[in-house]
C-alpha positions as CSV (number, residue, x, y, z in Angstrom):
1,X,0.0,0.0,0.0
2,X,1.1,3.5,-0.5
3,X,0.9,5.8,1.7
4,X,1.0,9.1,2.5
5,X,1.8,10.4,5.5
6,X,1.4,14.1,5.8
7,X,-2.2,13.5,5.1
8,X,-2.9,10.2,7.1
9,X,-3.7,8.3,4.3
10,X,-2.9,5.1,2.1
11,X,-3.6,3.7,-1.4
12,X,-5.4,0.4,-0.2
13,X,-5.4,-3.0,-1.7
14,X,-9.5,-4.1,-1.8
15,X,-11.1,-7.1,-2.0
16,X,-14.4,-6.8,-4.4
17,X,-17.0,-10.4,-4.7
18,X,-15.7,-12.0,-8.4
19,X,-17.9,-12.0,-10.9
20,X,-20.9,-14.5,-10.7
21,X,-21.4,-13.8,-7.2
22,X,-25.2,-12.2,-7.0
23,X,-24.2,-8.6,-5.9
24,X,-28.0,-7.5,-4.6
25,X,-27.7,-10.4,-1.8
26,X,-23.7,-9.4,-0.8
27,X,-24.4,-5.6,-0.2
28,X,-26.0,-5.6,3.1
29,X,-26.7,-1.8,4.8
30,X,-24.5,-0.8,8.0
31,X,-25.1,-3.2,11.2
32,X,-26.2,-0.2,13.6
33,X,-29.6,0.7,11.6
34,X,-32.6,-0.6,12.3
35,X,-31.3,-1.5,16.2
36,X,-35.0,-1.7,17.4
37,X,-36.8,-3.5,14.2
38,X,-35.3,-7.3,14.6
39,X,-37.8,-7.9,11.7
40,X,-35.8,-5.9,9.1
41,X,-32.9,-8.0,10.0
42,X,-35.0,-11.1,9.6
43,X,-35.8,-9.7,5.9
44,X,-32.7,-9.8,5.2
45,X,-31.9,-13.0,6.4
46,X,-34.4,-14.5,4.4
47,X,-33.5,-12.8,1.1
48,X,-29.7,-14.0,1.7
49,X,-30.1,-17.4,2.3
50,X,-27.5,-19.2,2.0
51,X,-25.7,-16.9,-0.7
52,X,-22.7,-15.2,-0.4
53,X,-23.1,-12.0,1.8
54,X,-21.5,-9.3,3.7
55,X,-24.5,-10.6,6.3
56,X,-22.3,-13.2,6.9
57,X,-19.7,-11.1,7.7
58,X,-20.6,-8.7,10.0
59,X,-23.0,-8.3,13.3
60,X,-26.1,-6.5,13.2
61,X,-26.3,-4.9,16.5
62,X,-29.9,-5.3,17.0
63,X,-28.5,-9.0,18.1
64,X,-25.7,-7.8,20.2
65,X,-27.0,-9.1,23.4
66,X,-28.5,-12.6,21.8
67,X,-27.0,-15.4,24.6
68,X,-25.2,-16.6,20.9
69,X,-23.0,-13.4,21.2
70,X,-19.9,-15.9,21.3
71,X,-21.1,-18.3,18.9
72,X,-21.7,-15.3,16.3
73,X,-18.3,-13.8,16.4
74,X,-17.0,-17.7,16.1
75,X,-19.3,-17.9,12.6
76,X,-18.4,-14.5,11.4
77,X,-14.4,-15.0,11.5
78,X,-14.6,-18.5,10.4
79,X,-16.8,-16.9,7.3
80,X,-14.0,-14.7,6.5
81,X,-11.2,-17.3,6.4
82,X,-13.8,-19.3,4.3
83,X,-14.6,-16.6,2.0
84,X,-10.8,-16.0,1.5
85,X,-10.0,-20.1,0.8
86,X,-12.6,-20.3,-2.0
87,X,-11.4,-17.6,-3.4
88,X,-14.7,-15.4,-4.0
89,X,-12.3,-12.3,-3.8
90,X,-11.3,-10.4,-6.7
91,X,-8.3,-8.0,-5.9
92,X,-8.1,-4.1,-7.2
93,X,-5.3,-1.6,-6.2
94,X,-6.0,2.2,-5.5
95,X,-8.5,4.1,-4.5
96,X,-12.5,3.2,-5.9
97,X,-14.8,6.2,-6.3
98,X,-18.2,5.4,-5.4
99,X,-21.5,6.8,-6.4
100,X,-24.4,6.1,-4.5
101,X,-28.1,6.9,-5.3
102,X,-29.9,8.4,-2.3
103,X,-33.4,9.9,-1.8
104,X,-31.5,13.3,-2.4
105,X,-29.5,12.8,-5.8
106,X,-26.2,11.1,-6.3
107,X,-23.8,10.8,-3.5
108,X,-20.0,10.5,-4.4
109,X,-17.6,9.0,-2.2
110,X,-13.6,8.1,-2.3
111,X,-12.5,4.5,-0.3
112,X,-9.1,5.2,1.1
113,X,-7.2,3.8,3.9
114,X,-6.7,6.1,6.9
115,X,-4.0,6.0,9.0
116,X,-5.0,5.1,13.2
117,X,-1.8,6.8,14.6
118,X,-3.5,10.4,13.2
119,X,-6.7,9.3,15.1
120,X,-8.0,10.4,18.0
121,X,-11.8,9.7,19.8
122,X,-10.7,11.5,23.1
123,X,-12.7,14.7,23.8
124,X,-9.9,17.9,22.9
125,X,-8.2,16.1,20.5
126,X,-6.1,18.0,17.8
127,X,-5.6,14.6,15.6
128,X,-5.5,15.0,11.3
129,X,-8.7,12.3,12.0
130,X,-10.9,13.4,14.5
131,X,-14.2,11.9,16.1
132,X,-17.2,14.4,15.9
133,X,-19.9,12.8,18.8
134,X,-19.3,11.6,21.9
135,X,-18.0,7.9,21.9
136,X,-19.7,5.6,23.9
137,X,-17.3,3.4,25.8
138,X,-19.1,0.3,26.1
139,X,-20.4,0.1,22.6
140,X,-16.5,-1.3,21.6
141,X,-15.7,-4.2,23.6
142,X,-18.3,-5.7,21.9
143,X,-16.9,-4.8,18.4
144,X,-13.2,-5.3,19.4
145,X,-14.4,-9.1,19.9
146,X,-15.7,-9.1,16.6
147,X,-12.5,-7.3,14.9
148,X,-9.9,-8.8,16.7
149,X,-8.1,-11.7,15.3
150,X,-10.5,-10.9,12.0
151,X,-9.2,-11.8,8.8
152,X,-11.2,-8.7,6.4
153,X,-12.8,-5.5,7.2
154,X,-15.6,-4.6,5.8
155,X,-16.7,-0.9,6.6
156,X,-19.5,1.0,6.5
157,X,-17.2,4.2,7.4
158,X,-17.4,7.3,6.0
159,X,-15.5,10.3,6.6
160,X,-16.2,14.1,5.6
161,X,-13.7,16.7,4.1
162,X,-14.6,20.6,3.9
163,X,-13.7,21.8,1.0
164,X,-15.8,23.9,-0.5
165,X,-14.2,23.9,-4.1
166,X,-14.7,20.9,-4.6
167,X,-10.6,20.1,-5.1
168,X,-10.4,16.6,-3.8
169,X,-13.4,14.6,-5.6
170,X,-14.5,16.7,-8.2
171,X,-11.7,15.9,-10.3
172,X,-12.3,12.7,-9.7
173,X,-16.1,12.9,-10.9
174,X,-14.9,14.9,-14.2
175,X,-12.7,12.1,-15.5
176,X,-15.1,8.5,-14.0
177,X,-15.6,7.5,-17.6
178,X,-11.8,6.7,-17.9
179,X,-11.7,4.5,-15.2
180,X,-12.5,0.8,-14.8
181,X,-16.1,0.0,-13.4
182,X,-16.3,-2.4,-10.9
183,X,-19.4,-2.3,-10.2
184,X,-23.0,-1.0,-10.6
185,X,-26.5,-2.8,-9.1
186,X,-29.5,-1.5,-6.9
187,X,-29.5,-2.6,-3.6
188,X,-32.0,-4.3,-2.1
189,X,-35.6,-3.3,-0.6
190,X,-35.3,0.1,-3.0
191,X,-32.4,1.3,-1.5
192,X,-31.2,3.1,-4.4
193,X,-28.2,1.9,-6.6
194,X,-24.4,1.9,-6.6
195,X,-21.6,2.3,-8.5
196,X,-18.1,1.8,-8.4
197,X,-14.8,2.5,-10.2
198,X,-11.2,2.1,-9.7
199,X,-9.5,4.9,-9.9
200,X,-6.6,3.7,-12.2
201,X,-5.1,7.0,-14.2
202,X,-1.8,8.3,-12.4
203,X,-3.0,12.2,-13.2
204,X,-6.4,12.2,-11.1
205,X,-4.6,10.6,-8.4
206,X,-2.0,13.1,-8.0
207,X,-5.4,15.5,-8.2
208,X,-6.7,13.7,-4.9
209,X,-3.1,13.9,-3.0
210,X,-2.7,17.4,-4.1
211,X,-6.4,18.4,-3.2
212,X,-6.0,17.1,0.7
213,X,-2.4,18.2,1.2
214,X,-4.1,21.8,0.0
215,X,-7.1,21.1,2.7
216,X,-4.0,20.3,5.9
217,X,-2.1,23.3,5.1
218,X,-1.6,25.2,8.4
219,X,-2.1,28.8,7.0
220,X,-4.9,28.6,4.8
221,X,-6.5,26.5,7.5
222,X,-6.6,29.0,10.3
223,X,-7.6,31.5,7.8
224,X,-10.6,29.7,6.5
225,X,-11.8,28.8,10.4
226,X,-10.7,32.3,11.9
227,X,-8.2,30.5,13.9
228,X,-5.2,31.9,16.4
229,X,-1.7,30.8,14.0
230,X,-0.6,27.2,14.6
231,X,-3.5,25.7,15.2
232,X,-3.5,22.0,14.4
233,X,-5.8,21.8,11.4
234,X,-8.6,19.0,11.2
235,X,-8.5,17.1,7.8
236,X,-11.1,13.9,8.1
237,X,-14.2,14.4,10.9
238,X,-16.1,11.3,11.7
239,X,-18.9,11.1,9.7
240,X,-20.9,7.4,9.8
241,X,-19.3,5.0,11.9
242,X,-17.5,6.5,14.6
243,X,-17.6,3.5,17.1
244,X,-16.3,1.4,14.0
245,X,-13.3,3.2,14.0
246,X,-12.7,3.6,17.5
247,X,-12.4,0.0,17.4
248,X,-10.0,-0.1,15.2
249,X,-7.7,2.3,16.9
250,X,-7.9,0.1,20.2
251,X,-7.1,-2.8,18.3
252,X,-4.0,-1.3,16.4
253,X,-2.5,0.6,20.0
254,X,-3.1,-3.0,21.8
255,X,-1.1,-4.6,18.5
256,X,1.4,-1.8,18.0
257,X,3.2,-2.6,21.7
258,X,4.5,-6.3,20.5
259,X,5.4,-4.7,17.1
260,X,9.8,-3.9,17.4
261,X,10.3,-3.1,13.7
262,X,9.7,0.1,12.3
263,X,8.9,-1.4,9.5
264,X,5.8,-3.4,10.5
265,X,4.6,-0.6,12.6
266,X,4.4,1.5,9.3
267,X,3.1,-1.4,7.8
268,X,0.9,-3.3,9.2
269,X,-2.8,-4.0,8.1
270,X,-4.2,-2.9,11.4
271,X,-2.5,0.2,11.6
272,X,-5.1,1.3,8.6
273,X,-8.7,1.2,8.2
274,X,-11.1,1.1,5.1
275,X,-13.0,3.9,4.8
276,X,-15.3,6.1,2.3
277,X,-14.5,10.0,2.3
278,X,-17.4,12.0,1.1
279,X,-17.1,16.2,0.9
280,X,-19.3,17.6,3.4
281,X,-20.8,20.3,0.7
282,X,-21.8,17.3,-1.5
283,X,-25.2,18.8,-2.5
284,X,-26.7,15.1,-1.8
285,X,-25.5,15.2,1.4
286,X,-27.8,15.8,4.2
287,X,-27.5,15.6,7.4
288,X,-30.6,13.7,9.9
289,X,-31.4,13.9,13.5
290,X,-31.0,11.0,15.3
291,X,-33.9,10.7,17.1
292,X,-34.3,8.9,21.0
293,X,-36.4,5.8,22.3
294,X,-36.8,5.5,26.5
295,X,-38.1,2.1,26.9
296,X,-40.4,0.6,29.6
297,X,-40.5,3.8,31.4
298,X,-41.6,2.8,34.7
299,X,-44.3,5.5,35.7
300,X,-45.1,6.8,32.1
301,X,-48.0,9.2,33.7
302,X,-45.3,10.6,35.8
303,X,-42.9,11.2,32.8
304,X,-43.8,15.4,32.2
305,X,-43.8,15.9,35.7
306,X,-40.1,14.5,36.2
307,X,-39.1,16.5,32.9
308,X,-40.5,19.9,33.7
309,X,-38.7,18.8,37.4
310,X,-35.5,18.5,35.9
311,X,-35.4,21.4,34.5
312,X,-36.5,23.3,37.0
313,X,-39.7,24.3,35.6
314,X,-37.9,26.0,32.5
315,X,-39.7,24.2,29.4
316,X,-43.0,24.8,27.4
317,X,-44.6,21.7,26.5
318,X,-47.4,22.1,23.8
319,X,-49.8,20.0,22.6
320,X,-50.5,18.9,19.2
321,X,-53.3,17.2,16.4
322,X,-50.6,14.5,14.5
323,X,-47.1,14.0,14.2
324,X,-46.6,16.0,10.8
325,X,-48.1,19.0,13.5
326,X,-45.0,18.1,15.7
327,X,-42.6,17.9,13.1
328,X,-43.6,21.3,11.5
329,X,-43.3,22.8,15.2
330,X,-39.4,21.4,15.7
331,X,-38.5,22.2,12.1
332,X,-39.8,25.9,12.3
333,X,-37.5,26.8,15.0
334,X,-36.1,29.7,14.8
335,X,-31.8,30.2,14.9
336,X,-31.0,29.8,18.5
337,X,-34.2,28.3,20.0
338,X,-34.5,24.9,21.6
339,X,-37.0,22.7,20.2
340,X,-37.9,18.5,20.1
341,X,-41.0,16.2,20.1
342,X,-42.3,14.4,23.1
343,X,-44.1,11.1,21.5
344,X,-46.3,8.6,22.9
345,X,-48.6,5.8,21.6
346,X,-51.4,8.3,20.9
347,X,-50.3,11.8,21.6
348,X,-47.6,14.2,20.4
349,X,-46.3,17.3,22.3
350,X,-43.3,19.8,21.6
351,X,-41.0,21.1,24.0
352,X,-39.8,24.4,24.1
353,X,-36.2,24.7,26.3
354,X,-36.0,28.3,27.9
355,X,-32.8,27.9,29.9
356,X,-30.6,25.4,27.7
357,X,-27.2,25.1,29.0
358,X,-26.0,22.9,26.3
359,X,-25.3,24.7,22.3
360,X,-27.2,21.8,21.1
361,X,-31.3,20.6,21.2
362,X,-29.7,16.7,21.6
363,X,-27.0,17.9,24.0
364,X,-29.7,19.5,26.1
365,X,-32.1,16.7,25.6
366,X,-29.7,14.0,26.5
367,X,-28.4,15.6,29.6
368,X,-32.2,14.4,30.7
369,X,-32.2,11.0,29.4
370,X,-28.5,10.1,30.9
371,X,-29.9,11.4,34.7
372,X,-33.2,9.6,33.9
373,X,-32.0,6.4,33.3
374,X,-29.6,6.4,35.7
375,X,-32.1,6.6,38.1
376,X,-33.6,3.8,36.8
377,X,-36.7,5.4,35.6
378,X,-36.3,3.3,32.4
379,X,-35.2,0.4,31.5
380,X,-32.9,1.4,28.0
381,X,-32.6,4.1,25.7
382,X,-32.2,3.6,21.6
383,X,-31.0,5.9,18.9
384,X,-33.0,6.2,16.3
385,X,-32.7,6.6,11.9
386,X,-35.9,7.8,10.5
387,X,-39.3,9.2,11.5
388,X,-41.1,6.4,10.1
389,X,-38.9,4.4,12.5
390,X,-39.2,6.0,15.5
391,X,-43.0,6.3,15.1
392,X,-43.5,2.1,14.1
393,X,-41.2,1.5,17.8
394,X,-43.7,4.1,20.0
395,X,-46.6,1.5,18.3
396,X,-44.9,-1.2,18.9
397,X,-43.4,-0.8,22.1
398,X,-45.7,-0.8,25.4
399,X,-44.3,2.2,28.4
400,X,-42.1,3.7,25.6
401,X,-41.8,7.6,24.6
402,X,-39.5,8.6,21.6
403,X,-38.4,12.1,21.3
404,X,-38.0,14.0,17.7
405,X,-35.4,16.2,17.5
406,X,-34.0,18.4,14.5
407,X,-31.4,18.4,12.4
408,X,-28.0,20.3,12.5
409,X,-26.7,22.8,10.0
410,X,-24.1,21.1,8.8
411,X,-22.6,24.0,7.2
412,X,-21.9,24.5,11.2
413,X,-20.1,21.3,11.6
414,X,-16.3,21.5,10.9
415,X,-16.1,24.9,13.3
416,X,-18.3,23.4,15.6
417,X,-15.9,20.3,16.1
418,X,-13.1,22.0,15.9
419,X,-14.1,25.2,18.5
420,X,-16.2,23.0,20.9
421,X,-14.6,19.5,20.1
422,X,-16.8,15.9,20.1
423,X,-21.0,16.6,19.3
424,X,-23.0,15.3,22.0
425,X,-23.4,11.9,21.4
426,X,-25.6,10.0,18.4
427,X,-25.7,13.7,17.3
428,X,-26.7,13.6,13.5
429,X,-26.9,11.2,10.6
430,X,-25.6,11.3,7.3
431,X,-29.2,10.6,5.8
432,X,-32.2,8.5,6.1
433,X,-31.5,4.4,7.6
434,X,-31.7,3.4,3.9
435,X,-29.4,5.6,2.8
436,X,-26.4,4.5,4.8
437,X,-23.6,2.8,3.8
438,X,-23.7,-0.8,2.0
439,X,-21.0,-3.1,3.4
440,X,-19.6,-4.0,-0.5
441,X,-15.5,-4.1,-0.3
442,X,-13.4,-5.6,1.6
443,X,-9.3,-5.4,2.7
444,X,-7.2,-8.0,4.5
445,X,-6.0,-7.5,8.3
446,X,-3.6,-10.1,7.8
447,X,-1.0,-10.5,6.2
């Protein structure tokens, strides 16, 4: 692999299904969507069968505490070595540009490999790669299970770039029809379609090095932000899949102690991981509230009370006819007010903060929850893609209330992350559920 180091990235070998294999069943969407709907999973399941799959690879979290936990990690590594043996890889050098059909128009997208040592996930971090949302702790043990001792990564990753002129992937758009197509399906349940092509011509490549070295240079950086001189510029901010690539970093700084040649600590599999870099002014890209689930609230008629409690009386909770009432309320906000939806089985009400002592609605919002269910006033929380998702789990779900929240500028976001550090947690989404990324490629962790 070839790599460059000033902008923490590499030039990945990746591992694409050979022709023949029945590319609708062996794209499967990212394993932390539909966390609460155990019967999407089950759809999927069903359509797989017994075909070749990235299902077969990975573990949808809706299952992560299933008492098979063990046995599924077993599976899913065996799968791998399997996959490897009968040789249903193909192997392509260099980065792939991907364009992906979304309900907003075509999203474009560059795999690369990024380099772990220029990560960082702690809060006040000045990394090249830097998370953008809180990272929940004990959401990786569970994937460093999964990951560790794995022979292929398959990501659902993707990472966002600022640049506004579009240096780093429009070249790469201009020039796709002189590159090699890999490949181009729809995906299943109407998920849109994809399309992929290696990115084989020497000149558009140097166009992609030159386009992020431009984006990490210190000068134009603070410039661009309004930043004091020397400030460590931010080139890649989580965008979709932050606690994947947390794991990956705690797997390569466990790995990177027992490694003595310099060598193998520049190049070892695990010091990278796979990942799709999108530009954050991509016109398809849009960015989605993540909304919340409480589940089995314990005294449900006592839930408004507690709230308006909390905080101290400070909150204006309205009534309204339907959830597209509710919605309409949230989304009409004005700049620096504090709205979300309070909804239950057969009611919906909007809350106005007056006091908020968080920049954020969610931040605000989920200073509430974390007190709430530390008291034990509920049994679980869930983070959730979609309004028609969060409304089916309220139906579905006896003692729950889900709460709608809006969606951040996103024009906002690089300043915001690098000013204020780490989003509150489960902050935003990069689209709609079925929108997300399609596990698809594949690289080696071993050698």
């Amino acid at each position: 692999m070839r790599v460059f180091d000033s902008i923490a990235i590499g030039l990945p070998e990746i591992l694409l299904p050979v022709e023949g294999i029945d590319l609708i069943r062996w794209a499967v969407i990212a394993c932390d969507q539909y966390t609460s709907e155990p019967e999407y999973w089950q759809k999927v399941e069903n359509f797989v069968g017994s075909s070749p799959s990235t299902l077969h690879l990975i573990y949808p979290e809706v299952y992560l505490n299933a008492p098979d936990k063990e046995i599924r990690i077993a599976k899913i590594q065996a799968t791998m070595k399997e996959y490897l043996s009968r040789g249903i890889f193909r192997s392509v050098e260099g980065p792939v540009y991907v364009e992906r059909e979304t309900a907003h128009g075509i999203r474009k997208g560059l795999l690369l490999a990024v380099d772990l040592e220029k990560y960082d996930y702690q809060p006040g971090a000045s990394s090249l790669i830097r998370a953008t949302e809180g990272t929940i702790l004990d959401r990786i043990p569970p994937r460093v299970k999964i990951r560790e001792g794995a022979a292929l990564e398959v990501p659902h990753i993707m990472i966002l770039i600022d640049d506004e002129t579009n240096s780093v992937i429009g070249p790469v758009t201009d020039h796709k029809n002189e590159f090699q197509l890999l490949y181009d399906f729809d995906l299943m349940f109407d998920s849109g379609r994809v399309s992929g092509y290696l990115v084989n011509q020497p000149r558009v490549e140097k166009m992609i090095i030159n386009g992020l070295e431009n984006l990490v240079q210190t000068e134009k950086f603070c410039q661009k932000y309004n930043l004091p001189e020397g400030t460590p510029p931010l080139l890649f901010a989580m965008g979709d899949g932050n606690h994947s690539l947390a794991t990956a970093k705690t797997i390569w700084e466990k790995v990177k102690n027992n490694l003595k040649d310099s060598r193998q600590l520049q190049n070892s599999p695990l010091r990278y991981a796979l990942v799709e870099v999108v530009n954050l002014h991509d016109e398809s890209l849009v960015f989605e509230p993540i909304h919340r689930v409480l589940f089995e609230v314990i005294v449900p008629e006592g839930f408004e009370k507690d709230f308006e409690d909390f905080f101290n009386g400070a909150v204006q909770i309205k009534e309204h006819h339907s959830f597209e009432q509710l919605r309409s309320e949230v989304n009409s906000k004005k700049k620096n007010e504090q709205v979300a939806g309070i909804i239950y089985k057969d009611s919906y009400k909007s809350v106005r903060f007056l006091q908020p002592v968080y920049n954020l609605t969610v931040g605000t919002l989920q200073n509430f929850l974390d007190d709430y269910l530390q008291k034990k006033a509920a049994s679980g929380v869930d983070y959730v893609h979609g309004d028609d998702s969060l409304i089916n789990i309220i139906k579905k779900k006896e003692r729950s209330i889900g709460f709608y929240l809006p969606a951040m500028d996103k024009n906002e976001f690089f300043r915001t992350v690098i000013l204020d550090g780490a989003l509150p947690r489960k902050t935003f989404s990069l689209g709609e559920a079925w929108e997300k990324r399609f596990y698809l490629e594949a690289r080696k962790l071993i050698d």
